[in-house]
C-alpha positions as CSV (number, residue, x, y, z in Angstrom):
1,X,0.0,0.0,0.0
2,X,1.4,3.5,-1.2
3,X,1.5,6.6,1.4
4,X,-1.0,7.7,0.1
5,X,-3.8,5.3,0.4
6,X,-2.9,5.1,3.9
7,X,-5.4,7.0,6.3
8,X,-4.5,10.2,8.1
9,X,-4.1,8.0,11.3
10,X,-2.8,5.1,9.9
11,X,0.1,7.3,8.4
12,X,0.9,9.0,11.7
13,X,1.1,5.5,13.0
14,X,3.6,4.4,10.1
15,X,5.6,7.3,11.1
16,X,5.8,7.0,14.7
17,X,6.5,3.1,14.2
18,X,9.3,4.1,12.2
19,X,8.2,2.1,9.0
20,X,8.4,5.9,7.2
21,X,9.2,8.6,8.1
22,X,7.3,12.5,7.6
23,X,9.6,13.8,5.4
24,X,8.8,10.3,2.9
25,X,4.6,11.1,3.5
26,X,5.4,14.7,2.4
27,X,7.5,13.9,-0.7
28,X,4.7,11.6,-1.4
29,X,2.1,14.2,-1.1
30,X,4.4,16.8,-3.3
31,X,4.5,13.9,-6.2
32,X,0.9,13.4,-5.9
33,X,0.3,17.3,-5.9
34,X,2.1,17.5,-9.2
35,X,1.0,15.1,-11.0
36,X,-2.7,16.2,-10.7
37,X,-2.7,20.3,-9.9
38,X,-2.8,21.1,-13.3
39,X,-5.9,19.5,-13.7
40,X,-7.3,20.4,-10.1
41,X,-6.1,23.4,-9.2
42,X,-6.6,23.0,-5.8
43,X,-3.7,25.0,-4.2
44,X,-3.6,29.1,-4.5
45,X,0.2,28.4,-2.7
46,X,2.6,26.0,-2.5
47,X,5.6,26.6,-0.9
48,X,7.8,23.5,-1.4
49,X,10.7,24.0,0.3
50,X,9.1,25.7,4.2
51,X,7.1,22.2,3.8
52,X,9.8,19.9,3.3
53,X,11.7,21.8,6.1
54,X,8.6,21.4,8.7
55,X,8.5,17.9,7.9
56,X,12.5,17.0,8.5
57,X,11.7,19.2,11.5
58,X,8.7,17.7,13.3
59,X,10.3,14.3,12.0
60,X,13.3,15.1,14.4
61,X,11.2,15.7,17.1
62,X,8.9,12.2,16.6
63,X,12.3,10.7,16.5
64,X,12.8,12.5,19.8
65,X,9.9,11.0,21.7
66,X,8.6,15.1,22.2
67,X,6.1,15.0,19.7
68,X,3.7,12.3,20.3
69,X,0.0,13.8,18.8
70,X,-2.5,11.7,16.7
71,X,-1.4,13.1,13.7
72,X,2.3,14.3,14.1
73,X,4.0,14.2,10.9
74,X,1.0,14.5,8.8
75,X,0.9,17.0,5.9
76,X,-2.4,18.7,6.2
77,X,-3.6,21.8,3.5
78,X,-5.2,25.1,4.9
79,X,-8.2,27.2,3.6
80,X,-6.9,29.9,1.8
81,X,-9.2,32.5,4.1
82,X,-7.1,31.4,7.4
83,X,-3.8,33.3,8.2
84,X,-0.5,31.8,8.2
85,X,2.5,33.8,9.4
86,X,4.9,34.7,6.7
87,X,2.8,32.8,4.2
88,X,0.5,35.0,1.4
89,X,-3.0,34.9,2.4
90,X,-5.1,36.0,0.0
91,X,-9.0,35.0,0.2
92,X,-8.7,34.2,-3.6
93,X,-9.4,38.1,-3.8
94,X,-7.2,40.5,-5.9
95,X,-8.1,42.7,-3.3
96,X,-5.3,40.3,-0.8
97,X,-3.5,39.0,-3.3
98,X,-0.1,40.0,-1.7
99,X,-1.2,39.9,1.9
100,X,1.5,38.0,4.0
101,X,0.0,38.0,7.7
102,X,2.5,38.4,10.6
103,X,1.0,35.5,12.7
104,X,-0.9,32.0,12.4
105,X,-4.9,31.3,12.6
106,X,-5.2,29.5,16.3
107,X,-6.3,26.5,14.6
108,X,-3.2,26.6,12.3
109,X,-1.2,26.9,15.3
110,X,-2.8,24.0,17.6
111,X,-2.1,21.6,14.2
112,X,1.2,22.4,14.2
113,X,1.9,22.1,17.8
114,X,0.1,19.0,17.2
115,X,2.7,17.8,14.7
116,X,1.3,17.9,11.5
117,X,3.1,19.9,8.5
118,X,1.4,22.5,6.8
119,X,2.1,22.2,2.7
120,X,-0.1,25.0,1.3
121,X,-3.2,27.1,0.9
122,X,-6.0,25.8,-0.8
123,X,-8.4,27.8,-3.4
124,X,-11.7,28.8,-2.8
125,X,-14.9,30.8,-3.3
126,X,-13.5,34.9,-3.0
127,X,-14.5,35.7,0.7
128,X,-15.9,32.1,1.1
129,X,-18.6,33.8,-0.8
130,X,-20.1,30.9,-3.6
131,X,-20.8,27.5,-3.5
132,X,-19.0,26.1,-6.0
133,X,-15.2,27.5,-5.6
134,X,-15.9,29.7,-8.9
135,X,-15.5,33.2,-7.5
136,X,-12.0,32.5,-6.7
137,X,-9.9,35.3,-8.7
138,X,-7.1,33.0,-9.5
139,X,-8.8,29.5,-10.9
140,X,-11.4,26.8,-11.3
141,X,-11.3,24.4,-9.0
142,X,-12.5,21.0,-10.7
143,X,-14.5,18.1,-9.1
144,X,-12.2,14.7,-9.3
145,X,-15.0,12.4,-10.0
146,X,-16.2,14.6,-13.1
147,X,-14.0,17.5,-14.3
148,X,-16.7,19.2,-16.0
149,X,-18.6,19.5,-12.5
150,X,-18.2,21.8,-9.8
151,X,-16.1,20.6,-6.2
152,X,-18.3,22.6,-4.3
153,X,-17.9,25.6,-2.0
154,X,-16.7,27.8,-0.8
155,X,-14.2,25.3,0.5
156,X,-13.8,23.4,-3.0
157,X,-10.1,23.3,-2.8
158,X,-9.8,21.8,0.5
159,X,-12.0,18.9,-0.3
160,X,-10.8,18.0,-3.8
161,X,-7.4,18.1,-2.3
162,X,-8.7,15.4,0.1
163,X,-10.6,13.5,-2.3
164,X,-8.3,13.3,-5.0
165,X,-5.3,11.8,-2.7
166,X,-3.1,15.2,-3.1
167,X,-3.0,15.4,1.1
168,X,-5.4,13.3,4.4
169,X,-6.4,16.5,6.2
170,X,-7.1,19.7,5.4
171,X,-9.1,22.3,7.0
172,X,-12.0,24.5,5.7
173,X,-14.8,26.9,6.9
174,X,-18.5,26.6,7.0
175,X,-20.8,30.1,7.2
176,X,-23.8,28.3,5.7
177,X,-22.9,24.6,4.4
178,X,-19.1,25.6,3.2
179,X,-17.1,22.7,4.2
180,X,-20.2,20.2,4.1
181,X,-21.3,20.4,0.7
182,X,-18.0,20.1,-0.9
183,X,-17.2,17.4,0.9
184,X,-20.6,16.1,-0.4
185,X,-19.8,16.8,-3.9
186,X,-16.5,15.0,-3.3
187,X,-17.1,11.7,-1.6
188,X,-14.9,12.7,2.2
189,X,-16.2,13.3,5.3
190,X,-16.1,17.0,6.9
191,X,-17.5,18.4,10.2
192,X,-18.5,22.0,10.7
193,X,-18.4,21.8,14.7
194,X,-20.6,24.1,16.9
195,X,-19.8,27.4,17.1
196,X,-17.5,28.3,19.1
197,X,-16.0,24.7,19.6
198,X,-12.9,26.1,17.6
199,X,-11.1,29.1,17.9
200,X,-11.9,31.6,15.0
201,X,-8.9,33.9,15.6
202,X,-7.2,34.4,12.4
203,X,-10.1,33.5,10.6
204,X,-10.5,36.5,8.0
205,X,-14.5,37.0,8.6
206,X,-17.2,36.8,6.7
207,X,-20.5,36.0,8.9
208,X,-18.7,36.6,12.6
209,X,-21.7,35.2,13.9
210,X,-22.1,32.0,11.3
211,X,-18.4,30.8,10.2
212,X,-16.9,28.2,11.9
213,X,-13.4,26.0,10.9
214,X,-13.4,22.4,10.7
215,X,-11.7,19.8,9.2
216,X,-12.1,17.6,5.6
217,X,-10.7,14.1,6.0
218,X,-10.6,11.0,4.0
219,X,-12.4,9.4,7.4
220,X,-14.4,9.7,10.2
221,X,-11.5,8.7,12.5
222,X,-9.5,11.0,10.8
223,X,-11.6,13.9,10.6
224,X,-13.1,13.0,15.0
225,X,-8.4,13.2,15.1
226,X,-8.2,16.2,13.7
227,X,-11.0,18.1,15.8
228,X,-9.4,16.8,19.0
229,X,-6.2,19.1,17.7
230,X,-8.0,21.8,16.7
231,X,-10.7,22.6,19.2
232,X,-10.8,24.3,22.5
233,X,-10.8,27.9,24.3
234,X,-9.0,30.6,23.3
235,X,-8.3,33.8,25.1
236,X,-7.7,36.1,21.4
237,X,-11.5,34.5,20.7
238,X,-14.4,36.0,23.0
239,X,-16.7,33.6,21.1
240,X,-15.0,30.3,21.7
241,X,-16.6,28.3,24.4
242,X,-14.5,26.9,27.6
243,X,-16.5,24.1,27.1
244,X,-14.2,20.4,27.9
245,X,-13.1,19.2,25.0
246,X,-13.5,15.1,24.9
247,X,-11.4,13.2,22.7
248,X,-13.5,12.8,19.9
249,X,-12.0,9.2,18.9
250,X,-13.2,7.6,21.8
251,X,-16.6,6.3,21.3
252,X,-15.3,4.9,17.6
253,X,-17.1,1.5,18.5
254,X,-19.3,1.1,15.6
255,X,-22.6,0.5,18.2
256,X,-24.9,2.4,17.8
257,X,-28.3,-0.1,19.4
258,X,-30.9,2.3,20.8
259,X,-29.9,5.2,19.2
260,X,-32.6,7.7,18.1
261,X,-32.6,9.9,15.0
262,X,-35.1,12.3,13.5
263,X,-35.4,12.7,9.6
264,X,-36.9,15.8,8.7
265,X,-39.9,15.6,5.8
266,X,-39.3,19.2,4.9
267,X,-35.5,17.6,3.9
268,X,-36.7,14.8,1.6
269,X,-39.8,17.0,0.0
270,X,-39.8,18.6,-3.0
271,X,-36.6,19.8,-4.4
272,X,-34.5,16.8,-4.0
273,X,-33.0,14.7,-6.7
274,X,-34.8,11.6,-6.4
275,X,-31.7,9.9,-6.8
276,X,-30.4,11.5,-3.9
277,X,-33.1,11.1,-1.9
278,X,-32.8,7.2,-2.6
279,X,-29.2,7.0,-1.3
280,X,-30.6,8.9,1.9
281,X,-33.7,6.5,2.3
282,X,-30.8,4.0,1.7
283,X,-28.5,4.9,4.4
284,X,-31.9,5.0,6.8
285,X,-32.5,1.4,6.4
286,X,-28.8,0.8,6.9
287,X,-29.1,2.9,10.6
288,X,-32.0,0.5,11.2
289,X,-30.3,-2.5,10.1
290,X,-27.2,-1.3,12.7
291,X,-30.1,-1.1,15.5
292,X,-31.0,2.7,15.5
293,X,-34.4,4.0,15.3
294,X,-35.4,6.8,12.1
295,X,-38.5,8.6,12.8
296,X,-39.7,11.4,10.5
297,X,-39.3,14.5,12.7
298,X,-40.4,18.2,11.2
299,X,-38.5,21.2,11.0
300,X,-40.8,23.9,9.7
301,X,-39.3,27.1,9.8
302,X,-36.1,25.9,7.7
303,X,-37.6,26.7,4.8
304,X,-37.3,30.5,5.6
305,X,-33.5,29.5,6.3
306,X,-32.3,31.0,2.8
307,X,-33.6,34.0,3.4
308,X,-32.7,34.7,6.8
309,X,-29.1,33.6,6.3
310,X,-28.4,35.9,3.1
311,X,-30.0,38.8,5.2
312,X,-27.7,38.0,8.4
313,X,-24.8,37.2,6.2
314,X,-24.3,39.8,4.0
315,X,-24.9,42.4,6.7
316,X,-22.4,41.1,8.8
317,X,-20.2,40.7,5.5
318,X,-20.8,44.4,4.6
319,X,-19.5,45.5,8.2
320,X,-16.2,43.0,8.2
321,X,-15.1,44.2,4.6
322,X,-15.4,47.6,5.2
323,X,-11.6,47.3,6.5
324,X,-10.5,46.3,3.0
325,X,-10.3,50.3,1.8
326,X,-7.0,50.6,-0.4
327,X,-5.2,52.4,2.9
328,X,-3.8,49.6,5.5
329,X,-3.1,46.6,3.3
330,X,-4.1,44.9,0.5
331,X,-4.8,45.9,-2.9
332,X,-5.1,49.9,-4.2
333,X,-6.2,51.3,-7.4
334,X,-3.7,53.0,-9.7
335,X,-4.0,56.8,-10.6
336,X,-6.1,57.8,-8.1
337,X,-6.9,61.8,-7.9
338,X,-8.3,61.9,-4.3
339,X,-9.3,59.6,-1.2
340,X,-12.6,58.8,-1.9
341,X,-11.5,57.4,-6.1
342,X,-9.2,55.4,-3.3
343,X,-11.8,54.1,-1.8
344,X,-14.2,53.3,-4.6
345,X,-11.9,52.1,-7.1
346,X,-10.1,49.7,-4.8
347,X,-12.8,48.1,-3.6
348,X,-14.7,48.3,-7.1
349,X,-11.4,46.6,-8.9
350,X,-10.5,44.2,-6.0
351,X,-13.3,42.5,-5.1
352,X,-15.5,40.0,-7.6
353,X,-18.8,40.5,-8.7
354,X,-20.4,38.0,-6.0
355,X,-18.4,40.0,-3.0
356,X,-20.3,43.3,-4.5
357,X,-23.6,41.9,-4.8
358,X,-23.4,40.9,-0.9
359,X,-21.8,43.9,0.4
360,X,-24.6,45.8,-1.3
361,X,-27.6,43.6,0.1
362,X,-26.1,43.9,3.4
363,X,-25.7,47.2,3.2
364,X,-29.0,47.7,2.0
365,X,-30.5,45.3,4.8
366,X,-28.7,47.5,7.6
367,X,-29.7,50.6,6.2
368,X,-31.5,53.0,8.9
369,X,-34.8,52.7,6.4
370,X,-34.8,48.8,6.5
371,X,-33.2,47.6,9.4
372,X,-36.3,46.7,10.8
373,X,-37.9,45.1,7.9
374,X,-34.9,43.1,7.3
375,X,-32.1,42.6,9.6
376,X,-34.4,42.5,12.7
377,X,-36.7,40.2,11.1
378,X,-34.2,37.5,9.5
379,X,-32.6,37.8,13.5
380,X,-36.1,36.4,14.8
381,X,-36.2,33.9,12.0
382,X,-33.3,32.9,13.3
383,X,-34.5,32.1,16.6
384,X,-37.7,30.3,15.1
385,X,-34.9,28.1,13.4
386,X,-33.4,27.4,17.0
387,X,-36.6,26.5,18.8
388,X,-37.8,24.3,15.8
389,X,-33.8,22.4,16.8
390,X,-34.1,22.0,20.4
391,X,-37.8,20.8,20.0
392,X,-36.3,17.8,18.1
393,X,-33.5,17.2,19.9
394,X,-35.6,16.8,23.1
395,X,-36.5,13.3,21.4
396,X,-33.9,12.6,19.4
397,X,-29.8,11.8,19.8
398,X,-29.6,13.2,16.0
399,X,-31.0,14.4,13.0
400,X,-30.2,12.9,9.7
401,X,-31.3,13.8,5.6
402,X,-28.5,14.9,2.6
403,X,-26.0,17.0,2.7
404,X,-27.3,18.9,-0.9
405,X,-30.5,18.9,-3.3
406,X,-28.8,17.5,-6.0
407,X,-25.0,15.7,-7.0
408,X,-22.4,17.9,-8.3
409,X,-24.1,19.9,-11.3
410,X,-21.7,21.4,-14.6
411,X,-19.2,24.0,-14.0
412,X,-20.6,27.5,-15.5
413,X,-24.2,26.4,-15.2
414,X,-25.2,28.2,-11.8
415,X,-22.3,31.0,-11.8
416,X,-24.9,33.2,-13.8
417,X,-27.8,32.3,-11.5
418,X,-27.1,33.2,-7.8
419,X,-30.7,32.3,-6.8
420,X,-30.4,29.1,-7.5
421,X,-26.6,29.4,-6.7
422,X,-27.7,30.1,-3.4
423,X,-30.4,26.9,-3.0
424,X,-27.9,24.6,-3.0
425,X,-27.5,25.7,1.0
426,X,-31.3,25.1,1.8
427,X,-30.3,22.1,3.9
428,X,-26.8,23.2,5.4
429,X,-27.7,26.6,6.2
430,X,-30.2,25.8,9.5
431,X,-27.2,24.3,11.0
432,X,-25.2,27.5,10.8
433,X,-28.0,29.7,12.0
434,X,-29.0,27.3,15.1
435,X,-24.6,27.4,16.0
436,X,-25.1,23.4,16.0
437,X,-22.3,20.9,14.9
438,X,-23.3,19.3,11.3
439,X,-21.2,16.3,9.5
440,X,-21.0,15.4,6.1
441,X,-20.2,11.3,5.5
442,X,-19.9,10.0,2.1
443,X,-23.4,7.9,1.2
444,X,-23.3,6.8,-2.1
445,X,-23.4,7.7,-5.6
446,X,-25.9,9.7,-7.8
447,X,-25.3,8.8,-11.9
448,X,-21.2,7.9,-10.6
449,X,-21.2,11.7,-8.5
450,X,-21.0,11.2,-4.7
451,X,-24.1,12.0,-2.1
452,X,-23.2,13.3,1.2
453,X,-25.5,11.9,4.2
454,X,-25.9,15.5,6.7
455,X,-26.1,14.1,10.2
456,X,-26.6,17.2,12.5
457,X,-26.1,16.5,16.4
458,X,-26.6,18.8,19.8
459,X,-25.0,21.7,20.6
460,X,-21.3,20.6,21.7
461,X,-22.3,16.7,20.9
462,X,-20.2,16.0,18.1
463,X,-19.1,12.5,20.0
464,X,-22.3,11.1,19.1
465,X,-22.1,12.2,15.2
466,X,-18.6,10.5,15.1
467,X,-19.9,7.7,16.4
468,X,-23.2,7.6,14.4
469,X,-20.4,8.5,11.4
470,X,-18.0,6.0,11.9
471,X,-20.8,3.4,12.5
472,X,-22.2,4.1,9.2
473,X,-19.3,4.2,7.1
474,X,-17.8,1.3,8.8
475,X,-20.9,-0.8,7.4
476,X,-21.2,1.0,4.1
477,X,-17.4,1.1,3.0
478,X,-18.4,3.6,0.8
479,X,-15.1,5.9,1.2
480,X,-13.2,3.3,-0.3
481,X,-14.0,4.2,-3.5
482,X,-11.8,7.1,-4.7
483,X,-11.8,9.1,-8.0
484,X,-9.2,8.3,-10.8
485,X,-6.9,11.5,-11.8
486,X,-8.8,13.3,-14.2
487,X,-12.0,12.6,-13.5
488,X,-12.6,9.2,-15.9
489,X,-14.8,7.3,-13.3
């Protein structure tokens, strides 16, 4: 078995043992990324030689007995909209196209305390704005299984980088279905955890209230390994919860008797793909067969979810951007007479069309005229959305349904159409709005695309998703099927 076929755990274990070593795994990884970028592009940067240094580096201390973590040794990818120090961060936005922050994202740093080696940033949607990792200024990202078809977004590079073997972890962000979906649309398993479960420091915002880092594995073990590394309080992070952080690995037993999960009719209605809703009513009869009990459950204000989220996001969008001006950093028009042409051309030529069209519905929605019509009203939406949550989960362990309406569709064919662009969340975005924890494990395949199974657990309960997870795809096998390099499947 090559390095790469090896899980992210059971190449940490190689490494530790001494059978390889992590400067092998990320020579591996570097091959792998070459052979298939040009037809991915799933990295903005690579920088070859700080990751082949990090790896002899953290190999000398596993060697030294004083790094000993799940994962040490493990090249892992970052999403492109989470600082690394000394490293160009840009957002896939001309507007930070040369931005090189001074310090690390706390998750980036609690990986690499951890042990694993950092060997890029990965594209994405511009702002983590799009679902479908085409509003990046710098490239397409391509789905593995189907080149033609879209990876997903916003984090799109992350999960093809996963899925196509090019590295075992990466880490991505989810404001309203962002690491979920593409990790639906790409056959891994990824876990936006509750809010404030990890740190957002050095998370450049979009929806402060909403976004939330997590990470994209091959695995349920691997990704419940990498959240045990990531998560926790920190002190630069009001919003990150002091919470006890359990090691997510442990209840990995594959039992899952007497467990009860609901299965929301307003997520199997109209809308879905029929073929993805038969892979979902597929993977209920396999939680039966494993001794859990599926009950339809109803959740009636999510269908107001859409609305309320594009109203709450952009707003709180509008208010993070405004620091991107032409003055402190980033990018600043040429030829400018005076300092309001600075502001308005910089922001007019740095940012992408989908950026604009959100800071101007946020702005719009916080406007003294409409805050009330708007902003107030999507906030008590909101809180409908919650209620409708903890109703359910005073019955149920956790609740169940797809990830996404519909497989992977063709690259180009939503970009033009942001309405229906913005669909594609209906059945991720609750999750964001109610702060709960929300998994995506691989379920099956829709005409040869993968389909994503959602399982959505309690606030701070991501133990039982793992286990519900790993239960599931321990039964199914499904993640052993992997795409071939350039999308022939």
């Amino acid at each position: 078995m090559s390095l790469l076929e090896l899980t992210a755990v059971e190449l940490a274990k190689e490494i530790k043992a001494g059978k390889t070593t992590a400067v092998e795994a990320m020579k591996a990884v570097l091959e792998q990324i070459e052979k298939t970028e040009e037809t991915y592009h799933c990295y903005i940067t690579i920088d070859k030689e700080k990751a082949m240094q990090a790896a002899k580096e953290a190999q000398e201390k596993i060697e030294a007995g004083t790094l000993t973590g799940p994962l040490a040794g493990v090249p892992v990818a970052i999403k492109d909209n989470l600082c690394t120090k000394g490293v160009v961060t840009t957002c896939a936005s001309k507007i930070l196209e040369n931005f090189v922050p001074q310090y690390d994202a706390e998750a980036v740093v609690k990986l690499q305390e951890a042990g694993a080696v950092m060997i890029g940033k990965t594209n994405m949607d511009e702002f983590a704005m799009g679902g479908s990792t085409e509003t990046s200024a710098f490239h397409v990202t391509r789905n593995p299984w189907d080149i033609s078809r879209v990876p997903g977004g916003s984090s799109g590079g992350s999960a093809v980088a996963v899925a196509s073997g090019q590295v075992p972890v990466a880490l991505g962000s989810d404001t309203g279905g962002s690491i979920r979906q593409p990790s639906s649309f790409n056959g891994i398993v990824g876990m936006k955890p509750t809010y404030g479960r990890v740190s957002r420091w050095g998370l450049i915002a979009f929806g402060s209230s909403l976004d939330q880092i997590g990470p994209m594995t091959r695995t349920v073990k691997d990704n419940a390994a990498a959240l045990n590394m990531i998560a926790g309080n920190d002190v630069h992070d009001t919003t990150s919860s002091k919470q006890t952080v359990p090691d997510f690995t442990a209840g990995l037993t594959g039992d899952i008797k007497g467990m009860k999960i609901g299965l929301p009719k307003e997520y199997m209605g109209e809308g879905i793909d029929p073929k993805v809703r038969e892979v979902i009513q597929q993977a209920v009869k396999q939680f039966e067969d494993l001794g859990a009990t599926v009950e339809e459950v109803s959740l009636p204000n999510s269908r107001y979810g859409v609305a309320a989220y594009y109203i709450i996001a952009s707003s709180e969008a509008s208010s993070n951007l405004q620091r991107f001006d032409g003055i402190r950093y980033g990018f600043r028009a040429d030829d400018v007479k005076n300092l309001e042409d600075v502001y308005v051309r910089s922001r007019s030529e740095g940012f992408g069309d989908e950026v604009k069209r959100r800071i101007m519905l946020g702005t719009f929605s916080l406007s003294a005229g409409y805050y009330d019509a708007y902003f107030h009203k999507a906030g008590q939406v909101r809180t409908m959305i919650i209620n409708d949550f903890n109703k359910v989960f005073e019955d149920y362990d956790l609740i169940m349904g797809p990830v996404a309406p519909t497989p992977a569709f063709k690259l180009g064919d939503e970009l033009s159409d942001p309405i229906t662009m913005y669909m594609n969340d209906v059945l991720t975005i609750p999750v964001n709005l109610a702060g709960l924890p929300g998994m995506s494990v691989p379920a099956g395949f829709a005409d040869g695309l993968p389909v994503g199974l959602q399982l959505i657990g309690k606030a701070f309960d991501e133990s039982t998703m793992y286990r519900a997870g790993y239960a599931f795809e321990q039964a199914t096998q499904v993640y052993k099927q992997t795409p071939k390099v350039g999308g022939a499947n």
